[in-house]
Kinemage of the C-alpha trace (Angstrom):
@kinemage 1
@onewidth
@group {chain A} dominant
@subgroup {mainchain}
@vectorlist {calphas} color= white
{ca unk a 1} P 91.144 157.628 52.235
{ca unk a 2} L 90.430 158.782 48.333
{ca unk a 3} L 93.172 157.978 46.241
{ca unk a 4} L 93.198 158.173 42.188
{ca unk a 5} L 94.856 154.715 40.756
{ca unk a 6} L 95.910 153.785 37.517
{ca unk a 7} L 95.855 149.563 37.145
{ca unk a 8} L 96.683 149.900 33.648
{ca unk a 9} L 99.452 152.014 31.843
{ca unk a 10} L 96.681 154.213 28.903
{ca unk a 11} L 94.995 157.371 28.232
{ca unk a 12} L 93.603 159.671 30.740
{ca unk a 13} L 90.074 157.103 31.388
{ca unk a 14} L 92.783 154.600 33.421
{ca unk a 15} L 92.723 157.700 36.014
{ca unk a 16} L 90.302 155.940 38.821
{ca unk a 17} L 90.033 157.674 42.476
{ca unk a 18} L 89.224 154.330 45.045
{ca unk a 19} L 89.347 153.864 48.951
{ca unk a 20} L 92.462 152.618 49.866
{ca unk a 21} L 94.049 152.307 53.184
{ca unk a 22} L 95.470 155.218 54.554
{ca unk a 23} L 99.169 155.925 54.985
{ca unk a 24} L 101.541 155.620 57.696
{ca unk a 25} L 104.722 157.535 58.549
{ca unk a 26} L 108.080 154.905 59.058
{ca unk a 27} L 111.318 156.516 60.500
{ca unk a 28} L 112.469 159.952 59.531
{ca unk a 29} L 108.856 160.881 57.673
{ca unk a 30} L 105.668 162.415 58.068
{ca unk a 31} L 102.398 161.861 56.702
{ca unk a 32} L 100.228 165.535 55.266
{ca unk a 33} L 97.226 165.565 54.440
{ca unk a 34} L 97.364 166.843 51.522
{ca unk a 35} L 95.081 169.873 50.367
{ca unk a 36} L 96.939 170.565 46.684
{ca unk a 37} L 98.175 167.768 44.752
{ca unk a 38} L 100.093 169.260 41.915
{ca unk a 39} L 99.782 168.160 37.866
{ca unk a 40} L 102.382 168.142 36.043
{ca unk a 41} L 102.983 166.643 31.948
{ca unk a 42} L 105.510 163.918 33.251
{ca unk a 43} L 102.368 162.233 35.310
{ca unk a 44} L 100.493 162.517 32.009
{ca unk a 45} L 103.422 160.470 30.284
{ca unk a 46} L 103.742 158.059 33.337
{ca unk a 47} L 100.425 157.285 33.049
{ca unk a 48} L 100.689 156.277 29.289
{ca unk a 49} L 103.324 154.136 30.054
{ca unk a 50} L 106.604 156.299 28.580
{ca unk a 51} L 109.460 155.914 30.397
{ca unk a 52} L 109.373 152.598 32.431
{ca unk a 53} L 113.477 152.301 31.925
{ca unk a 54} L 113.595 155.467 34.027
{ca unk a 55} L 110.673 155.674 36.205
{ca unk a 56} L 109.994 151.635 37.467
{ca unk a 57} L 105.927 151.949 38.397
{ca unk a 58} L 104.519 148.946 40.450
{ca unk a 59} L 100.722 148.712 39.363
{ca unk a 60} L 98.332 149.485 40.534
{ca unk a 61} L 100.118 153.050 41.079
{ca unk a 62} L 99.165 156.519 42.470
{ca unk a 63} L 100.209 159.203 40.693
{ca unk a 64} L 102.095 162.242 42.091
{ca unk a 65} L 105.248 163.465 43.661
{ca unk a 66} L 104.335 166.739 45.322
{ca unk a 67} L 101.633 169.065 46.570
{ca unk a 68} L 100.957 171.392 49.857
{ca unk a 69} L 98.667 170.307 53.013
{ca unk a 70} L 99.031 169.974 56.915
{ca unk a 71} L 101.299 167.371 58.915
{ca unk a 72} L 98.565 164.618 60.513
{ca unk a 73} L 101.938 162.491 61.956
{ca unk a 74} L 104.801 162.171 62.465
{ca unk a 75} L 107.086 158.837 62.055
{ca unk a 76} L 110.194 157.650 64.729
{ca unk a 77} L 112.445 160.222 65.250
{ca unk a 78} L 110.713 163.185 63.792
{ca unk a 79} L 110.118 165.897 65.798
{ca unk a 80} L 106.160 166.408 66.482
{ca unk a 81} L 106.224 170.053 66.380
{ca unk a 82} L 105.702 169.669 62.855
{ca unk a 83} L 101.969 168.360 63.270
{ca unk a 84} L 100.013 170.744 62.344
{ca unk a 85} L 101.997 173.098 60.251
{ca unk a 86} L 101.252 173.450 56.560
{ca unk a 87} L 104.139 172.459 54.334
{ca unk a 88} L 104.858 171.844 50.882
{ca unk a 89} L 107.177 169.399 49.081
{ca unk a 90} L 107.529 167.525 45.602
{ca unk a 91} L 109.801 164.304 47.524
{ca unk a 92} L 106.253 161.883 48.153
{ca unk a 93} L 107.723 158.277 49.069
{ca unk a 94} L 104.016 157.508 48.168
{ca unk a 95} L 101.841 159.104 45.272
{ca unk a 96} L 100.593 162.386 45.903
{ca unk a 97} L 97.015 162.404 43.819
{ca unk a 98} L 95.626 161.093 47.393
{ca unk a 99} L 93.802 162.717 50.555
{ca unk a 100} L 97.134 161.943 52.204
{ca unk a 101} L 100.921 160.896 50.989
{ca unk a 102} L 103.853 160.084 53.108
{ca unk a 103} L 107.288 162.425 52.685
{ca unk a 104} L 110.927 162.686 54.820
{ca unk a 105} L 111.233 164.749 56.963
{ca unk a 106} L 113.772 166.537 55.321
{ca unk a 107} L 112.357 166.906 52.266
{ca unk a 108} L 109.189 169.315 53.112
{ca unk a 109} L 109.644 172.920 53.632
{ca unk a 110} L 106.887 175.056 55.818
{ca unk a 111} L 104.642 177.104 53.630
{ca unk a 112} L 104.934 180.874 54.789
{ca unk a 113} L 101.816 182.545 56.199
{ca unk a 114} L 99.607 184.471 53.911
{ca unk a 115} L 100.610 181.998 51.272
{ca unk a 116} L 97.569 179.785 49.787
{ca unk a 117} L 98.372 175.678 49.684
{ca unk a 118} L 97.465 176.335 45.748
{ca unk a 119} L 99.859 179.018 45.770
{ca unk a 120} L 102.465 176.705 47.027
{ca unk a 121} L 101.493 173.744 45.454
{ca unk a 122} L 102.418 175.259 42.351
{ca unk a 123} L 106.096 175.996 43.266
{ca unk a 124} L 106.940 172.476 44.519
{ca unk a 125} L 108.191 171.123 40.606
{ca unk a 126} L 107.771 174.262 38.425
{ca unk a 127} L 109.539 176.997 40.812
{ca unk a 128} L 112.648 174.361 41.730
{ca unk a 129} L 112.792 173.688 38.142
{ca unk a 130} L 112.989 177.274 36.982
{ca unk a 131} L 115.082 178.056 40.165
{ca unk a 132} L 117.676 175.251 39.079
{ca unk a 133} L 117.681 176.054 35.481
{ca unk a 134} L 119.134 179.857 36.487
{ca unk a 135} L 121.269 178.139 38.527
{ca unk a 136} L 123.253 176.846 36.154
{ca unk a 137} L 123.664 180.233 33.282
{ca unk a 138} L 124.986 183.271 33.331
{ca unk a 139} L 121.840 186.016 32.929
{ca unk a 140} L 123.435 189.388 31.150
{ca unk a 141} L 121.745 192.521 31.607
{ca unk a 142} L 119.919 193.524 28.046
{ca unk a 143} L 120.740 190.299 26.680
{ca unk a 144} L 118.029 188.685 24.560
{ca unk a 145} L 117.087 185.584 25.793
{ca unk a 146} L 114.422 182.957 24.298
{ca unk a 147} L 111.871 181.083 26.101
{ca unk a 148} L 110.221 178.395 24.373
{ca unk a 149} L 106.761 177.050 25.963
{ca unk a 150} L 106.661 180.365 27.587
{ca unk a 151} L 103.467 180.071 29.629
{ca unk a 152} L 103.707 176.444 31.023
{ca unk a 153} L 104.281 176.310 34.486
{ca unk a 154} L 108.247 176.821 34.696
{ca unk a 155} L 108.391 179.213 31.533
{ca unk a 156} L 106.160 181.815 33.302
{ca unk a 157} L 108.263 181.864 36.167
{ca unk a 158} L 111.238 181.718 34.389
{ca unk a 159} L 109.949 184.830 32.007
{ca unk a 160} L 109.724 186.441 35.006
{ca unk a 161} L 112.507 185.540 36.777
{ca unk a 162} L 114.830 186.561 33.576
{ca unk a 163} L 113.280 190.057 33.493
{ca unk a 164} L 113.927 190.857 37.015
{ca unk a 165} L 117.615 189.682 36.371
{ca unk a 166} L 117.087 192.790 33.394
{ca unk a 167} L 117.233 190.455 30.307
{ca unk a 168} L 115.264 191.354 27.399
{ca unk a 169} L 112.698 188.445 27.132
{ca unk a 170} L 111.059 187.068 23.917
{ca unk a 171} L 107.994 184.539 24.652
{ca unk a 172} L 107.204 181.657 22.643
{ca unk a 173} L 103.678 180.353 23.160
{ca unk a 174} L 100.901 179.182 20.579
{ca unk a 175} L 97.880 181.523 20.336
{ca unk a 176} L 96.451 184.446 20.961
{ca unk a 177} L 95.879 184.051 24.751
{ca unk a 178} L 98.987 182.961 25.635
{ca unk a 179} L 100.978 185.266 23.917
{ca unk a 180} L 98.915 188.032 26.339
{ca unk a 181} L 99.873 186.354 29.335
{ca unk a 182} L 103.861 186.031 27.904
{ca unk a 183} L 103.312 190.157 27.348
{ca unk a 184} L 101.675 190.476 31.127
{ca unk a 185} L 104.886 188.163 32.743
{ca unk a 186} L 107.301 190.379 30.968
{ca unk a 187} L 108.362 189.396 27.493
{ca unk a 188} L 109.442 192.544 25.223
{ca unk a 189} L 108.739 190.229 21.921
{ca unk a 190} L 106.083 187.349 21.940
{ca unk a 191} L 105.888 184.853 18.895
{ca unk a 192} L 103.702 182.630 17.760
{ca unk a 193} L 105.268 178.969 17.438
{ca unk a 194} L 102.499 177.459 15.763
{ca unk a 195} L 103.115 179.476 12.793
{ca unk a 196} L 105.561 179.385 9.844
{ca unk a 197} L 108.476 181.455 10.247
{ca unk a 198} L 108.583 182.553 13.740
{ca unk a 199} L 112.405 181.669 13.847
{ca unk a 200} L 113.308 184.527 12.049
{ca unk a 201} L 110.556 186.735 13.463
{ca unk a 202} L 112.422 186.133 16.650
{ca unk a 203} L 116.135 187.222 14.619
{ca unk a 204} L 114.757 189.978 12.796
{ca unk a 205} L 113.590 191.299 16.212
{ca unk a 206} L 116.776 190.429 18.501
{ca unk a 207} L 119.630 190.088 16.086
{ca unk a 208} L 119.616 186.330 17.363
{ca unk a 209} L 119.742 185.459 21.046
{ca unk a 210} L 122.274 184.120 22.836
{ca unk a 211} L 120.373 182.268 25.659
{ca unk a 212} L 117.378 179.802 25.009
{ca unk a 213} L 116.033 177.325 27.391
{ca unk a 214} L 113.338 175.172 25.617
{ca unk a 215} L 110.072 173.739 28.067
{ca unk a 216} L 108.813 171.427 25.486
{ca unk a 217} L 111.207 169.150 23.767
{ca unk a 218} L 110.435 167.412 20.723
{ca unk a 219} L 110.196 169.516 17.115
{ca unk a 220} L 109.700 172.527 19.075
{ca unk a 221} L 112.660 172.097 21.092
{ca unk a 222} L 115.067 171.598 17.762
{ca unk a 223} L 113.194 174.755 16.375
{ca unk a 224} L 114.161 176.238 19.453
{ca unk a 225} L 117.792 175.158 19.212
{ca unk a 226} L 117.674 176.608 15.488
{ca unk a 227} L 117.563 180.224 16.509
{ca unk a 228} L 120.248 180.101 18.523
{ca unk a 229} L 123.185 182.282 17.885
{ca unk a 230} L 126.772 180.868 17.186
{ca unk a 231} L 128.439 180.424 20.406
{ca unk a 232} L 125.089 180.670 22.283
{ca unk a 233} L 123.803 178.096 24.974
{ca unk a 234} L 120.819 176.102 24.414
{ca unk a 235} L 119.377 174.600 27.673
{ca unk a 236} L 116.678 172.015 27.510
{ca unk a 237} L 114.323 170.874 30.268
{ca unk a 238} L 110.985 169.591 28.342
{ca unk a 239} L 109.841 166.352 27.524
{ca unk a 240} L 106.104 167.019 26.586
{ca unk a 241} L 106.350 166.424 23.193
{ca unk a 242} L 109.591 163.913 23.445
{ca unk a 243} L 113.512 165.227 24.337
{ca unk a 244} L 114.810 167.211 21.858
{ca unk a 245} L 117.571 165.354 20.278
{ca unk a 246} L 120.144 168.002 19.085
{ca unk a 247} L 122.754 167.239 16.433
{ca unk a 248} L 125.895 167.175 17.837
{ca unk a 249} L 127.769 167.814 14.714
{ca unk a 250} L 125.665 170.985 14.441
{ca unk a 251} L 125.730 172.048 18.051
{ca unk a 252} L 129.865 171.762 17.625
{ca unk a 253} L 129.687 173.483 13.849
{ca unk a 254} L 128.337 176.674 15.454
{ca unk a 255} L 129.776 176.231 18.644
{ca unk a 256} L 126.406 175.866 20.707
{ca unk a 257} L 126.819 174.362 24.102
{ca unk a 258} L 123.794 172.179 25.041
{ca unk a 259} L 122.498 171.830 28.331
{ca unk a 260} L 119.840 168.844 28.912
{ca unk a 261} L 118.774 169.400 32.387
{ca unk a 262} L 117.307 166.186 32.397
{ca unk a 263} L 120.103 164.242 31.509
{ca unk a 264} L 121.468 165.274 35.760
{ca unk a 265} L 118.753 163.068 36.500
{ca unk a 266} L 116.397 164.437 39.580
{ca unk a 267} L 118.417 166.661 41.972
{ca unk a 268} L 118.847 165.513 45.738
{ca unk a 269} L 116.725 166.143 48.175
{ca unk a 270} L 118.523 168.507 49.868
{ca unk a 271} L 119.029 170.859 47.049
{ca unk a 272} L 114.983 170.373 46.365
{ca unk a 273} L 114.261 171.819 49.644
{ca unk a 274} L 116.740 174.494 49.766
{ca unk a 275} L 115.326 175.918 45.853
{ca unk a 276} L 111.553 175.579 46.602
{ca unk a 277} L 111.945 177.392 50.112
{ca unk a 278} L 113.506 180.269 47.955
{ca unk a 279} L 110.540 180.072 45.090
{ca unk a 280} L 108.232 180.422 48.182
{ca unk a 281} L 109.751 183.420 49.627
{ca unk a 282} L 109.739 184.823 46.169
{ca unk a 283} L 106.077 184.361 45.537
{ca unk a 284} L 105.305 186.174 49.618
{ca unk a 285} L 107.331 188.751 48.462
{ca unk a 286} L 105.945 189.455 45.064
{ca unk a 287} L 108.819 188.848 42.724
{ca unk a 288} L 107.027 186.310 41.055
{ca unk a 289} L 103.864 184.678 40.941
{ca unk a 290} L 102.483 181.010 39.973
{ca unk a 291} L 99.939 181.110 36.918
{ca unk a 292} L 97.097 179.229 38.406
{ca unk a 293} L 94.962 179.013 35.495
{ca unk a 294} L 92.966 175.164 36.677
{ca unk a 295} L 91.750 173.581 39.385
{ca unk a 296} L 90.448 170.432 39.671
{ca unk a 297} L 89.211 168.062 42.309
{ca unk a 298} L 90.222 164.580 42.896
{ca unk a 299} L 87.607 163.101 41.342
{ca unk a 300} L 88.696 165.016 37.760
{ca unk a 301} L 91.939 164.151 37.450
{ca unk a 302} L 90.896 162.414 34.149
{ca unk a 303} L 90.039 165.954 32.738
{ca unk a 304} L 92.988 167.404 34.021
{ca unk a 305} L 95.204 165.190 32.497
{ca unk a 306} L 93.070 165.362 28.684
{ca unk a 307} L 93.701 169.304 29.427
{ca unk a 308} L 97.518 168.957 29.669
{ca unk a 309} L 97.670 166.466 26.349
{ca unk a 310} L 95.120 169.002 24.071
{ca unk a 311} L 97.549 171.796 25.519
{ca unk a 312} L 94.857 173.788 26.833
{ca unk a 313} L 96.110 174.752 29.804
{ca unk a 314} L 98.152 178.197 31.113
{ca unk a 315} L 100.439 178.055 33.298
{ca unk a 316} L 99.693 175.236 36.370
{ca unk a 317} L 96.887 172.639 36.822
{ca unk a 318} L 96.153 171.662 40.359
{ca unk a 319} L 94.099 168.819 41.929
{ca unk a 320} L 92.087 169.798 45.073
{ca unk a 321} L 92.232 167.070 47.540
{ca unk a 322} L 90.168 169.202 50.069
């Protein structure tokens, strides 16, 4: 089967798609073959070597976690009514950039009919992660509420998840084009990151939100964190552009509570499952939708990755396997 391989921890050129053998199914898992393969920033970082502490790779490695395709197998003590059915899932035991990957059993969901794999394949890490994030604040109604990185692939969903639960959004995104799509998704007030002052374009508009989840990390997460209002809640779940390391002594001086997402380390399985079921059944029932703005195939995994790191992309990026 095609695979893409990196055999040396650098820039998007170590991306290499090779025959390698094909996978098999042990106890309790199932091998799909996959037709979506989904891209997210944290494969970009993996691949450049960030993060070994956290995320031990054994080279040479296949990139991945997650993606949407058909059950080809099943391992011991699976049941085989699952061959055949498309399902999704972001819980690969082996990398997911490949014409097949192996998953547990209980850690793929079945995609719902007159849902596309792409469609789903979008969900598996963006919709859990905007899903989770809600999970764990309290949405007012006509609240303002901030979201930085507003068009990546969990800020459009969670624009539009924060709308339907009637908060007043503002968008941050850089450009012209992206601060359309924030306006299409929902945002009442869209601002321009890239530029000077947008932190108190975003207070002279709302007064100061109380609610601000940051996609990004790094200076724009801490700019983020800035327009915060005393006694607000700053939630963090980027890493793009490196965590962003809040004070401490200034989150306690105006009584901001901080929530790093990533700090909880990945959720369990079982919790994955349950969340991107629900962000499925969302999407067939048109309460949100995935911003599918790239697709790739296998063999251009390079580009998609150089896409990601020149920030050129809106919404998801997708490999097509088949």
């Amino acid at each position: 089967m095609r695979a893409v391989r990196v055999h040396e921890f650098g820039g998007p050129s170590v991306l290499r798609v090779e025959e390698v053998p094909e996978v098999v199914a042990g106890p309790g898992q199932v091998v799909v073959a996959l037709e979506v393969a989904d891209v997210i920033f944290l494969h970009a970082l993996l691949r450049g070597g960030w993060g070994r502490e956290y995320f031990p790779l054994t080279l040479p490695h296949v990139p991945g976690q997650g993606g949407a395709g058909r059950v080809i197998s099943v391992g011991e003590g699976v049941d085989p009514s699952w061959l055949g059915r498309r399902v999704a899932s972001r819980n690969s035991v082996t990398g997911a950039y490949a014409e097949q990957a192996v998953f547990p059993v209980d850690g793929i969901v079945e995609v719902p009919d007159g849902l596309s794999s792409a469609e789903a394949a979008a969900m598996v890490h963006d919709g859990v992660t905007a899903l989770l994030i809600l999970r764990r604040v309290r949405v007012e109604k006509g609240a303002w509420v901030l979201v930085g990185a507003a068009t990546g692939g969990a800020g459009s969903l969670l624009v539009q998840l924060l709308r339907a639960a009637g908060a007043r959004v503002v968008g941050a995104a850089r450009g012209a084009r992206k601060l359309e799509l924030a306006r299409e998704l929902g945002a009442e007030v869209v601002v321009d990151y890239s530029l000077p002052g947008w932190q108190d374009q975003v207070r002279s508009a709302t007064g100061g939100v109380g609610l601000a989840f940051d996609g990004a990390g790094g200076v724009l997460g801490r700019e983020t964190f800035g327009v915060v209002a005393e006694g607000g809640r700053f939630v963090t779940y980027g890493s793009s552009d490196g965590l962003a390391d809040i004070d401490p002594e200034e989150a306690a001086r105006r009584r901001v509570h901080v929530d790093n997402v990533l700090a909880d380390g990945a959720p369990e399985v079982g919790v994955v499952t349950e969340l991107l079921a629900e962000a499925l059944e969302l999407v067939v029932r048109g309460r949100i939708r995935p911003v599918i703005s790239a697709t790739y195939p296998l063999e251009e995994a390079e580009k998609a990755h150089r896409s990601l790191e020149e920030r050129a992309t809106l919404g998801k990026s997708l490999l097509l396997v088949v």
